[in-house]
C-alpha positions in Angstrom: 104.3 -107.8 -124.1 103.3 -103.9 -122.6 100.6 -105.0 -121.1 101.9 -107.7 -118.3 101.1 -107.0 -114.8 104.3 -104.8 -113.4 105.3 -105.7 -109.7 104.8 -103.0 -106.5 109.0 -102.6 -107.2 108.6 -103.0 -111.0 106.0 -99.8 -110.8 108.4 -97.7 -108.2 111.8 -98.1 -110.4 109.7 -97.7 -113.8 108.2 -94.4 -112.3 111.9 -93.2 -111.6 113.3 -93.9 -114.8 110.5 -92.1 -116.7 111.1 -89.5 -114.5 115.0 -89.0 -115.2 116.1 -86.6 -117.5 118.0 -89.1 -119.8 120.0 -92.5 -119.0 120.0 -93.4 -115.3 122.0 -95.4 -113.5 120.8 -98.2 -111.2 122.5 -97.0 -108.3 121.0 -93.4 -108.7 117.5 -95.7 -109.2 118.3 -96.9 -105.7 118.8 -93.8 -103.8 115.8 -92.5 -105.5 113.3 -95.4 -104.2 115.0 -96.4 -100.8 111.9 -94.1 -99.7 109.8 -96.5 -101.2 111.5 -99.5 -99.4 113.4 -100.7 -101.9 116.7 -101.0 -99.8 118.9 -103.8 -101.9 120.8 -103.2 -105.2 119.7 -107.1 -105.7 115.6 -105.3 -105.8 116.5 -102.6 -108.0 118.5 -105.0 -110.4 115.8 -107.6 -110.4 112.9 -104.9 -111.3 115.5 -103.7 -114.0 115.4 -107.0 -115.3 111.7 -107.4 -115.8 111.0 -104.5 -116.6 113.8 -104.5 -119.5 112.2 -108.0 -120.5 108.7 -106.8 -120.7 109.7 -103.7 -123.2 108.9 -101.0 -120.4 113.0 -99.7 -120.2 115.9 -100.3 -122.2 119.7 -100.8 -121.3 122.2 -98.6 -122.8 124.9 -100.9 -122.8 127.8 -97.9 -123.2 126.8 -96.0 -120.3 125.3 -98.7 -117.9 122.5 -96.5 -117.6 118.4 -97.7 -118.4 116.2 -95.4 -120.7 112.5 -95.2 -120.5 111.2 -96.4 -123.6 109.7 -94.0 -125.5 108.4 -95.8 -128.5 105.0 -96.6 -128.6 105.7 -99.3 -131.5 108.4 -100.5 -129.8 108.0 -104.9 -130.1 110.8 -106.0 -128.0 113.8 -105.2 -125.8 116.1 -107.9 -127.2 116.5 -105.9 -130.9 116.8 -102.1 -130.4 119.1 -99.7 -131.9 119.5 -95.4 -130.0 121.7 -92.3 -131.6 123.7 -91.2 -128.8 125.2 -87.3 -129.2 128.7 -86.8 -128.6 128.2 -83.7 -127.1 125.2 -83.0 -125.1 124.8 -87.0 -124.7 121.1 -87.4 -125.4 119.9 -90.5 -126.5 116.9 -91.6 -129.0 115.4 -94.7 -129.6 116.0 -95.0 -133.5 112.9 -96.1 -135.0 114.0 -96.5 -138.8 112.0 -99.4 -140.7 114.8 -99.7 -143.2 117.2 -100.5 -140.7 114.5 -102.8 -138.7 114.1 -104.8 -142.0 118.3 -104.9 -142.8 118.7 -106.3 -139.4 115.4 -109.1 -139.2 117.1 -110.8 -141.8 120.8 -110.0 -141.2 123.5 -112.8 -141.4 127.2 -112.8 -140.9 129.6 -113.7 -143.7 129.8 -117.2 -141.7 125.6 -117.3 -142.1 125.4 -116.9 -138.8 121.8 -115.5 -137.5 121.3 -113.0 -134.7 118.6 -113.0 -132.2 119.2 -110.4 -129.9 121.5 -106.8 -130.9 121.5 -103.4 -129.0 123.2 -100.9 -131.3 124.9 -97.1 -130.3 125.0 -95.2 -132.8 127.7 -92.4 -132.1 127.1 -88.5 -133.9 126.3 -85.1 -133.1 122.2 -83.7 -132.5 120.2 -81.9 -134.4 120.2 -79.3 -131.5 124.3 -79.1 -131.1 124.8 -79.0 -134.7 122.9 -75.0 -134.4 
């Protein structure tokens, strides 16, 4: 799924979100890569899109912001779960195998199966804990 062939507009927004501190907004994507003639939301949406479907970025649903992703094992962008600090507002990629396993084979009380689940986990860093 990493390996398709990224787009002249998928390359210039991917190289601005790896670039960002933390979660960026599509609008701040847009000011970044006007230079670059991106000049449309509808482009920087679109390259979003792809890019979020071929498991370069994911969407952080709470802030409306996209994260590069960082994890090299990462499989899809349809099943991913991030720790988000409360104070300092980093966010992480949780890579937790237990949790992967719990959810592959999770079903609600109605047996219901899901395909697709972006969890935000809510706590306090390592770093602002000291």
């Amino acid at each position: 799924m990493k390996s398709q062939k990224l787009s002249k507009n998928e390359k210039v927004v991917l190289e601005v979100v790896k670039k960002s501190t933390g979660p960026i907004k599509a609008y701040t994507i847009l000011s970044d890569v006007k230079k670059n003639g991106l000049k449309a939301p509808p482009q920087v949406y679109r390259a979003l899109d792809k890019l979020i479907k071929k498991g370069k970025i994911h969407r952080i649903e709470s802030k409306n912001a996209y994260l590069d992703c960082q994890n090299s094992k990462c499989k899809t962008s349809s099943k991913t779960a991030f720790s988000i600090c409360q104070r300092c507002e980093k966010v992480t990629e949780i890579l937790n195998t237990k949790l992967s396993k719990f959810l592959s084979s999770f079903k609600d009380d109605a047996g219901e199966e899901y395909l697709e689940y972006n969890l935000e986990f809510y706590g306090i860093c390592k770093k602002c804990k000291s």
